[in-house]
C-alpha positions, -999 to +999 in steps of 0.1 A: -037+430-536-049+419-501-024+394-482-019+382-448-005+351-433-035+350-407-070+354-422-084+358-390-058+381-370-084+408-369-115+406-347-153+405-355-173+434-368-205+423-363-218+426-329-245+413-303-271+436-314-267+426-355-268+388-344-298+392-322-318+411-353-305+388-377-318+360-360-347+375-353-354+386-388-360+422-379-331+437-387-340+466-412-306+476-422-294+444-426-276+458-457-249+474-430-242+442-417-240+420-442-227+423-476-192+439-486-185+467-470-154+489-475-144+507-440-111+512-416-109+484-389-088+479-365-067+511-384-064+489-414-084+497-446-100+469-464-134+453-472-159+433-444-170+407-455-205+387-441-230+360-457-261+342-443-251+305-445-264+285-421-261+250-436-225+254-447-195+237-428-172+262-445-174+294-464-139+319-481-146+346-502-126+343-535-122+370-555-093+390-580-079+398-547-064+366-539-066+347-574-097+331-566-079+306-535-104+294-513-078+288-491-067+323-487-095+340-470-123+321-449-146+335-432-158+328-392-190+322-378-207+345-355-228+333-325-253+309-335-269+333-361-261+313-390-237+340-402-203+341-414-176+372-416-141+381-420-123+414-428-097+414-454-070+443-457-063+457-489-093+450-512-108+480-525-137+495-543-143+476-577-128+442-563-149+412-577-160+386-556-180+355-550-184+329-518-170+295-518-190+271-499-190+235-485-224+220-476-227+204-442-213+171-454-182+188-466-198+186-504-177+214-523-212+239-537-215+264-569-193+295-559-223+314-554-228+357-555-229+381-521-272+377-512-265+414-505-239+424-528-241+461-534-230+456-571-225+429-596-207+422-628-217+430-660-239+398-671-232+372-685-202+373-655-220+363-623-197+376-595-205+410-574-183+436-567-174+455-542-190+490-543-195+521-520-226+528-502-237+566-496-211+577-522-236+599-544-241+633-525-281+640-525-293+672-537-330+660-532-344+671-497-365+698-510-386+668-530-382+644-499-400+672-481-426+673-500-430+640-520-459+627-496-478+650-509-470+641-548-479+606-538-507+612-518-544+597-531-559+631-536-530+647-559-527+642-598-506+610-603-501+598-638-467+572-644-443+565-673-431+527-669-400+526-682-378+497-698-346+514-694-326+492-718-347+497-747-365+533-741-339+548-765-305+535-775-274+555-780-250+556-811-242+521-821-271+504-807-259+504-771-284+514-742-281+548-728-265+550-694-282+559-659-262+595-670-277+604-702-315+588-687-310+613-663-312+640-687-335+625-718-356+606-701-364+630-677-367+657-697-390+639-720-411+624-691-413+664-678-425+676-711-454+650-717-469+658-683-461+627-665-458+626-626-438+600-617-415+575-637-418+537-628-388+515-640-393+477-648-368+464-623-333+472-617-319+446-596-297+426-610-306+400-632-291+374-656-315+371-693-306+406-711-338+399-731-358+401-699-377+423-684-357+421-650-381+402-631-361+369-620-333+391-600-302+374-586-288+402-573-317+420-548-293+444-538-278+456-567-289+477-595-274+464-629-248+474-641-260+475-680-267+512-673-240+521-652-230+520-612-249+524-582-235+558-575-246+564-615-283+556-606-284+573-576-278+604-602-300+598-623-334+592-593-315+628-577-323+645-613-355+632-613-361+647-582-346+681-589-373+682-616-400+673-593-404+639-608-410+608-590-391+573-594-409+542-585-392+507-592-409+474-599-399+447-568-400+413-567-400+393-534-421+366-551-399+343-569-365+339-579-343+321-601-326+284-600-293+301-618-263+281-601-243+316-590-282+324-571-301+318-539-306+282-548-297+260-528-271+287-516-254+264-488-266+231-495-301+230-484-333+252-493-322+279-475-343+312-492-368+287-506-390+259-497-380+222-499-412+208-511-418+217-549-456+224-537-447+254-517-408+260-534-413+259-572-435+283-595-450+262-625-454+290-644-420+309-645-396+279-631-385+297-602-380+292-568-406+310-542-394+323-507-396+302-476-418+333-458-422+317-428-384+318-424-376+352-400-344+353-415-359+352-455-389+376-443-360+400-429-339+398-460-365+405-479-382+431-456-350+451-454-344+452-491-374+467-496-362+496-474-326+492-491-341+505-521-361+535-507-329+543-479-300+546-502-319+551-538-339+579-525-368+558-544-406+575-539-420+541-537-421+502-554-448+485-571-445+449-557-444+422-587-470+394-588-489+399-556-512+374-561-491+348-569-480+350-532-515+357-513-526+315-526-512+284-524-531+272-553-519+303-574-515+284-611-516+248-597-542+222-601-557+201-571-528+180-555-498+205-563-504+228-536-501+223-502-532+241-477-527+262-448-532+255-411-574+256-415-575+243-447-575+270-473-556+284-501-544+319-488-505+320-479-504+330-444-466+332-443-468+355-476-500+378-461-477+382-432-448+390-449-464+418-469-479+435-439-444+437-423-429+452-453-454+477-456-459+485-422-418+487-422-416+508-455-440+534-445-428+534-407-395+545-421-407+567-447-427+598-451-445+600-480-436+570-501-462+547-521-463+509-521-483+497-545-494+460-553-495+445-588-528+422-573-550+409-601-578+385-578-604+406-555-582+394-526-601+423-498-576+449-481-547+455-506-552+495-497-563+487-465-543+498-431-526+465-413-541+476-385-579+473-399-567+438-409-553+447-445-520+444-467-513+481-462-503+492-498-507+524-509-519+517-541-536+487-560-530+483-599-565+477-611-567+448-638-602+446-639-605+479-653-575+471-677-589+440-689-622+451-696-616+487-711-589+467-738-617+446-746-642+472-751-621+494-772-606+459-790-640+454-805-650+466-836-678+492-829-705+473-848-704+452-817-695+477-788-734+487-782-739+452-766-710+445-742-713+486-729-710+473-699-675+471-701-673+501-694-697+510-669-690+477-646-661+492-633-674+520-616-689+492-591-661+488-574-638+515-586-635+530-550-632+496-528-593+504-533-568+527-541-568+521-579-540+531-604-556+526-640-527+506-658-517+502-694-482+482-685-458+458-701-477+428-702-502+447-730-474+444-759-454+412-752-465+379-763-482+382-790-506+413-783-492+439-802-494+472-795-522+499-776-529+509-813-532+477-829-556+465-808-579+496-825-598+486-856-604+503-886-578+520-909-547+540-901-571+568-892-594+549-868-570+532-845-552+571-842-590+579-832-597+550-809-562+553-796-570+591-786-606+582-773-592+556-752-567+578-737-594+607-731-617+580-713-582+567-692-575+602-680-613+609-673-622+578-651-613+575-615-579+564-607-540+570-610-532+566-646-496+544-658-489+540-695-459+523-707-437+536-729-441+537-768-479+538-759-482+576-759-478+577-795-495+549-804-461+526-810-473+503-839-448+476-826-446+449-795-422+451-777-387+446-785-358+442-759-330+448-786-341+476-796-359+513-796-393+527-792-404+537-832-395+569-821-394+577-864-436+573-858-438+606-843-425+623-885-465+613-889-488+635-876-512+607-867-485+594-836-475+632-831-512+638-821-518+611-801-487+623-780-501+659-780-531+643-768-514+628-736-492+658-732-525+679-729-546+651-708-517+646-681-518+685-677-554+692-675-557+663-653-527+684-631-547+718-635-578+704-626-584+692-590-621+677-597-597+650-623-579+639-593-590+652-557-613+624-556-597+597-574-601+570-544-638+580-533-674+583-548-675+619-541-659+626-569-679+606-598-713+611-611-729+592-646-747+619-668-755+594-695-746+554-689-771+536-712-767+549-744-754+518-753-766+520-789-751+550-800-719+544-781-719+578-758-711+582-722-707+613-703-701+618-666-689+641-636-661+648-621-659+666-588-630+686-567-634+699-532-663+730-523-654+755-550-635+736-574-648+739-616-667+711-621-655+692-656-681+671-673-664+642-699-683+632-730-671+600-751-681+590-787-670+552-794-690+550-829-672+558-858-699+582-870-704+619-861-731+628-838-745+665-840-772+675-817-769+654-790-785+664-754-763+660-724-770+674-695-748+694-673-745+696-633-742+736-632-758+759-652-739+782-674-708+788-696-684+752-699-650+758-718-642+731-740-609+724-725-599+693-748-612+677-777-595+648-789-609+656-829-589+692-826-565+698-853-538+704-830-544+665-827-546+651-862-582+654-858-610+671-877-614+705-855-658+692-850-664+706-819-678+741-802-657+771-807-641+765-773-673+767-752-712+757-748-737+776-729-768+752-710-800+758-717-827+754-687-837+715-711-836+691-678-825+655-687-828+624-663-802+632-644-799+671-642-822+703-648-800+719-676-784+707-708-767+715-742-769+705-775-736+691-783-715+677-821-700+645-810-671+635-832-667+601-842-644+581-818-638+615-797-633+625-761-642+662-749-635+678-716-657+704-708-646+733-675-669+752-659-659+781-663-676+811-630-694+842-642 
């Protein structure tokens, strides 16, 4: 137990350099100077101890170390940067903790949790806890060498988003640990194909039943699966089987929980006074003061927190739109314009651009992408050519359209085709990843496969089709979990994925069917090399709308097998049907979504077609092909 007559008998840690970065809000490791941090000072081992608190006219740290006596330990200020620190002997890794503050009227204030607490207690506790930084030993520098090439725009990037808490559940109910994900969750994401693994986020945060997107503690992953040195584990055996980990962010919002940011020393401190700029209608929350340096610079350095000490391969940034407008969910009166006028959020813009500019500064080879559903120019654009500077753009117009198309039942498709051809309008303005996420089987939508019509049979087939038209169309692909084997289900946070679905050979064929997809899409450079540019895209047939059959190109570098994609959305088999081909010659028929091996009906070509010298609009050679009902095929060229 710490103890000492003096709480301030041992001198400052912090010195000019941290207050003048603080202040400035450019200090990228903030996380080293504020927060708990255990070390030797002054020859005496014990914890540091340093909070942001401008506002407050007095702030101790309370904690199991001194019986929770505000009395015992407060803490200094230093400079005029708004911060306060002490050091107290004797506290050591596991301590719990909290900060007790007084406003600046002397108003006694919610104990509140460490801003950059390194660890928290298991919810529904609220106080952080004292944990080690760099304590996991890193096996992982063969991947960090070469990870900018697995996230680059030209390589084969298909992601597994990941609930951890309800993935699979151990013996009794409980969630696995960061320990066992580490070996079933990456050995399961290996053996489907998949290139990367996104988890939902893992900051701390209070609602079990949540998703994890209202954090409270930014610097802390939770503790439901285990310790921070516990997750570092599991993203280094990711890593040692060449397989990415990207975590959802959140800088947007945040929640008005008492033990939170809110109000943390009296005044709106990390968010904005006025409700019009402070409070999102939509999820209750509290939105960042941007224009603050010292907000933007917590929130920029988190951002490299999670990528510096996680070893994470990149973050998809949460509800990116919702920050770029003013207006974002509010009718005329509840917003407040910017300096000219408008509706962008120039504080927000800017605050973007410095964390990405920060991130990949810092970083070789890591990939920022922005959850942005509006037509907001730049996401993927540099900074420096005046845009946001992500790396990647989820692209919701294709998801919303595509889940409407295949929704339908297919007596209707032939007149809303375009669907599925607008898309390829604007499919290389940015650098799209293709998402089938989270929010496509919560409230009330169901599940990938029942959004299919038809019988049992038909959503399977939709389901497979849709897959084989995902995996064919420009773009990164992301599918959430469950929706590789057709989960019947929504969602549930309390429990599994239907993991008994896959006894049918139905589900067990829709799996096979993404197992196979994510590796041809691997194999084959012309499915990826040109995900991000119209090089790499060409229509064979677009305006069949009646019979429900599109076919296209897709093109690698000089030298690289073409492969040609054929869909059938009609429910009915199609046998000699003309489509022509870009190269003359012998294609391999490298998937077909009716094969047996998928629960299908094995219609197809004995593993190849030859052209014939037929032209068609579009090219001088063609083939005679049997289109399965609701189908995709994958034709190779194959060199003679």
């Amino acid at each position: 137990m710490a103890h000492q007559t003096d709480p301030h008998r041992h001198g400052p840690v912090l010195g000019a350099l941290d207050e003048h970065l603080i202040s400035e809000g450019t200090h990228h490791r903030l996380w080293d100077a504020l927060g708990a941090h255990l070390m030797t000072h002054e020859g005496v081992d014990g914890v540091h101890f340093a909070v942001w608190a401008p506002n407050a006219s007095r702030v101790a740290v309370v904690g199991d170390f001194n019986h929770w006596n505000a009395e015992a330990h407060p803490l200094r200020t230093v400079g005029s940067t708004g911060v306060w620190e002490t050091f107290v002997p004797g506290v050591a890794e596991g301590a719990i903790y909290k900060y007790d503050l007084h406003d600046r009227e002397g108003g006694h204030l919610p104990q509140k949790a460490d801003p950059v607490g390194f660890g928290s207690e298991h919810p529904p506790a609220t106080g952080s806890v004292v944990r080690r930084l760099d304590a996991h030993d890193w096996q992982d520098q063969e991947w960090l060498d070469r990870r900018a090439e697995a996230n680059a725009v030209d390589s084969p990037i298909s992601v597994y988003e990941v609930h951890l808490g309800s993935w699979r559940r151990a013996e009794g109910g409980r969630p696995l640990s960061y320990l066992e994900l580490a070996t079933e969750l990456v050995d399961y994401v290996v053996d489907l194909g998949f290139t990367h693994i996104e988890v939902m986020p893992v900051s701390e945060h209070p609602f079990d039943g949540s998703w994890g997107y209202q954090p409270v503690g930014m610097y802390a992953p939770t503790i439901r699966h285990g310790t921070p040195r516990e997750f570092a584990a599991f993203v280094d055996a990711a890593h040692a089987r060449g397989i990415g980990v990207i975590a959802d962010w959140v800088p947007g919002h945040f929640p008005t929980d008492a033990h939170g940011l809110a109000r943390f020393d009296g005044t709106a401190l990390y968010e904005h006074l006025d409700p019009r700029q402070g409070f999102h209608p939509d999820w209750k929350t509290l939105i960042y003061n941007y224009g603050r340096p010292e907000v933007r610079g917590y929130l920029v350095a988190n951002a490299l927190y999670w990528i510096d000490q996680y070893h994470l391969d990149g973050l998809r940034v949460d509800a990116v739109a919702s920050m770029l407008y003013r207006d974002y969910s509010r009718e005329e009166g509840e917003w407040i314009p910017n300096r000219d006028g408008g509706r962008e959020n120039y504080e927000a813009i800017d605050f973007l651009r410095a964390t990405n500019v920060a991130v990949y500064g810092a970083h070789d080879g890591v990939a920022m992408t922005a959850e942005e559903s509006t037509s907001f120019p730049g996401v993927t654009r540099r900074v420096d050519a005046d845009g946001l500077g992500f790396g990647y753009k989820w692209n919701l117009g294709w998801m919303n359209d595509s889940l409407t198309y295949f929704s339908r039942d297919p007596v209707h498709r032939r007149y809303h085709h375009d669907d599925l051809t607008f898309g390829l309008s604007y499919a290389f303005s940015e650098n799209f990843v293709l998402p089938i996420s989270h929010d496509e089987v919560v409230h009330g939508k169901g599940s990938l496969y029942g959004r299919m019509p038809g019988s049992h049979a038909d959503k399977l087939g939709g389901l497979k089709a849709f897959y084989g038209y995902m995996w064919g169309h420009p773009g990164k692909k992301l599918l959430f979990m469950g929706q590789e084997f057709g989960q019947t289900a929504e969602w549930n946070h309390s429990g599994e994925l239907d993991w008994g679905s896959l006894y049918d050979p139905g589900h067990a064929g829709v799996q096979a069917v993404v197992r196979d997809l994510n590796r041809l899409y691997r194999e084959q450079p012309a499915l990826h090399r040109h995900d991000a540019d119209g090089h790499g895209f060409s229509w064979l047939l677009v305006d069949a709308a009646e019979d429900q059959v599109l076919a296209w190109t897709r093109r690698g570098d000089a030298g690289d097998p073409h492969v040609v994609v054929v869909l059938n959305l009609a429910p009915v088999e199609r046998t000699g049907y003309r489509i022509g081909f870009p190269v003359a010659g012998r294609w391999r028929e490298a998937l077909n979504t009716d094969s047996s091996a998928y629960g299908g009906g094995d219609r197809g070509h004995g593993g190849a077609v030859e052209t014939e010298p037929v032209p068609t609009v579009q090219e001088a050679q063609s083939a005679l092909l049997t289109l399965p009902p609701l189908s995709a095929i994958y034709f190779v060229e194959e060199y003679s």
